[in-house]
N, C-alpha and C positions, 0 to 999 in steps of 0.2 A: 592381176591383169590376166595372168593364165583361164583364170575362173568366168570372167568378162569377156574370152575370147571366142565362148559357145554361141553355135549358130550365127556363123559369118558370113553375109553372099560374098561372091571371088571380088567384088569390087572392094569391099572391105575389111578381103584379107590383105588386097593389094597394097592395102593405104595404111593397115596394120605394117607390114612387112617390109613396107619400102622398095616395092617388086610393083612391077606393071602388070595386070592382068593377063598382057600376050606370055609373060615369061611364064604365070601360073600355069597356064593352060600346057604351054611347052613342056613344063616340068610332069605334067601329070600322063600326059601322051609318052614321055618315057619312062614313065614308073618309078620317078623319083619321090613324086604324093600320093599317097592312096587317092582313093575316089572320095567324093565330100557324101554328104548323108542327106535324101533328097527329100526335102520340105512340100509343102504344098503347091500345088502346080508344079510340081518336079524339079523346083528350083534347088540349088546344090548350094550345103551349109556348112560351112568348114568350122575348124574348134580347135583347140588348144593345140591339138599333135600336129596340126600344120603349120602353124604358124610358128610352133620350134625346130619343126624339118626348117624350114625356110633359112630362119636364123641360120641353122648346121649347114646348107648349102651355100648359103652365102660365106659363110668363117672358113669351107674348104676350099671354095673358090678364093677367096682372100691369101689360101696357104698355098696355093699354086698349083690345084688339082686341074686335070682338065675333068668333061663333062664323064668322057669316059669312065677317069680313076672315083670319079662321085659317086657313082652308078655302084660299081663296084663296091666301095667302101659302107652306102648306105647298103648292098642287097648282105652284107656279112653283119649287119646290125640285128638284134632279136626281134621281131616283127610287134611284139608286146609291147614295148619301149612306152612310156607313157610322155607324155609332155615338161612333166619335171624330170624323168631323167635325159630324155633330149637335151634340154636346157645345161643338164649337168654334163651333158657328153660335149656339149659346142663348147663350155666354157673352158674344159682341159684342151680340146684342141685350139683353143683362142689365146692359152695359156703362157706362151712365151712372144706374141704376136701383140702386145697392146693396141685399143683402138684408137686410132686418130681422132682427133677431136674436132666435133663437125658443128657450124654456125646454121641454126633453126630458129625460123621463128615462132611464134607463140602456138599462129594457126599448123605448122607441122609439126610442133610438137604434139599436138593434140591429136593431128592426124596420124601421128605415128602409136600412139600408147593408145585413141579408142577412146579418149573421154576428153571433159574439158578440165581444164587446170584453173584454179582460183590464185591469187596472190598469195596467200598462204600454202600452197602445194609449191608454190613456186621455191618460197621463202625455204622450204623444207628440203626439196628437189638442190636447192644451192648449198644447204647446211651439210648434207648427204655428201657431196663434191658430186653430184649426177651433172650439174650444169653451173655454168657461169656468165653472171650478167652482163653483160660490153656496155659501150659509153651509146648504142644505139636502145635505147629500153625496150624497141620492138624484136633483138635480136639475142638469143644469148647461146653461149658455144655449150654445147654436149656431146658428155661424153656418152657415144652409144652403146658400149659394153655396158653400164649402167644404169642407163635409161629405164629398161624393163624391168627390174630388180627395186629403184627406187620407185617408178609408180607402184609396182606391188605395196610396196611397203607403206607407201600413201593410206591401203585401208586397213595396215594390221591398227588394231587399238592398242597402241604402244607409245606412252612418250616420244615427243622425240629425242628426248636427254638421255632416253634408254638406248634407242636406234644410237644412236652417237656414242654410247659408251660403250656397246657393242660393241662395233666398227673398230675401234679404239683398240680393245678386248684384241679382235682376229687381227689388228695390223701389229701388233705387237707381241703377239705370238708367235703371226706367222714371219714375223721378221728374226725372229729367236728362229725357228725353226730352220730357214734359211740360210742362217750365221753360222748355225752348228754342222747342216747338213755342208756347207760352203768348204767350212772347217776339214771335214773328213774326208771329203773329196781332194783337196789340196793335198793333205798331208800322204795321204793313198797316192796321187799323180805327182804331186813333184819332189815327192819324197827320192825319188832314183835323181834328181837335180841338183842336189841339195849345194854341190860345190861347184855346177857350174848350167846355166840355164838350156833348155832346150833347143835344137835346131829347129828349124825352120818346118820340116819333115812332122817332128814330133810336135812339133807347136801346131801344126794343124789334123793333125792326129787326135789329139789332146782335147781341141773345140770340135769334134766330130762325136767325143763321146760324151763330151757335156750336152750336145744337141740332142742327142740320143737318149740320156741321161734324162734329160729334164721332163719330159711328158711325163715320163716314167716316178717320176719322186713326186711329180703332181696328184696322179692317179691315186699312186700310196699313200699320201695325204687327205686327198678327198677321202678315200676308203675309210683309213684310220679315225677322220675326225666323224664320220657316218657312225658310224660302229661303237665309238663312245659316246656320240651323243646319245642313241639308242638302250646303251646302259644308262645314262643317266637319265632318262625318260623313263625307263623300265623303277628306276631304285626309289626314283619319288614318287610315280604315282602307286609305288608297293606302298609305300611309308605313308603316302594322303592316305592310302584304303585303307592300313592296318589302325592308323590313328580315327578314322570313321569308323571302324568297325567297334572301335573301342567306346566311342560315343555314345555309339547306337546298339552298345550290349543291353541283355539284361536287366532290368531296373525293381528294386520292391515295390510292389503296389501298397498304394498306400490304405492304411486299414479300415 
């Protein structure tokens, strides 16, 4: 969808975004969107890194930023940021905040992702958990954190039995991952409680540094699993090349 987002006029970032065009305009007179890239006749064409600011303004505004602390927080951001790591930046801060689940119909569905949806995108879009169908067939609830992620993955050419064991894959990892860190954390903070529970005092102490806490074990997670994927991207496509190279050594001509 990222890829499908180039050369957008404002009316069609608007309907991408889920934003009014007055609010575009607003945002870009305070320098929270760059300027769009101007097409013929000087018409202004937006692309992927606005429509994931957007997302990121909207998910700080959701955490109870005012316009000000926005300003601020995007002007500390690196000015290079691409649109996939935007996307990666809103979702840590979206991280402990789940999105409510919102009732769309078919036509805003479409106007929100940029394309049309067939029965079979749908079929997929619901296997995913992106959306679910209600007893009105013209309406079905989605989830928006997921919305964008599953159309994406609408054009990887991938099973979808693979998409799903995936899924599968990172929610049972990351459920390991969260057990064990959950684990450590406990035994760390209520280890001084052990024979008798905390006050009231320390009890809210206690949820002050898990709140604190958790972006933070997010972040190191994202990193972590970055970084090993990129070894594991790095060792097989050595081993693809070293096994072609071996193919395509050498050979006796014949006499």
């Amino acid at each position: 969808m990222m890829e499908s987002a180039t050369g957008l006029t404002v009316d069609e970032l608007a309907a991408r975004a889920g934003v009014t065009v007055r609010t575009i305009r607003f945002y870009s007179t305070r320098g929270l969107l760059p300027p769009p890239e101007l097409g013929p006749r000087r018409v202004g064409r937006y692309g992927p890194d606005h429509l994931s600011r957007l997302a990121l303004i909207e998910e700080l505004q959701h955490q109870g930023l005012t316009l000000s602390a926005i300003e601020r927080y995007l002007a500390q951001l690196p000015p290079d940021l691409s649109a996939q790591d935007l996307a990666i930046h809103r979702a840590l801060v979206a991280s402990w905040v789940p999105d409510k689940a919102e009732d769309a119909t078919r036509e805003q569905l479409e106007r929100r992702v940029g394309r049309q949806l067939t029965e079979e995108d749908l079929d997929r879009l619901a296997a995913m958990s992106v959306l679910v169908r209600t007893e009105d067939p013209r309406v079905f609830r989605v989830d928006p954190g997921l919305l964008h992620l599953g159309t994406r993955l609408l054009d990887v050419p991938i099973a979808l039995e693979t998409i799903l064991a995936a899924r599968t894959v990172v929610i049972e990892h990351t459920r390991s991952a969260a057990r064990e860190l959950s684990r450590l954390f406990k035994d760390e903070v209520w280890e001084p409680y052990r024979d008798g529970g905390p006050d009231e005092e320390e009890m809210a102490r206690m949820k002050s540094l898990s709140a604190h806490m958790q972006p933070m074990v997010v972040q190191a997670l994202v990193t972590a699993f970055q970084r090993s994927m990129k070894q594991e991207l790095r060792e097989w496509f050595g081993k693809e090349g070293e096994a072609g190279r071996r193919d395509s050594g050498p050979q006796t001509p014949p006499e």
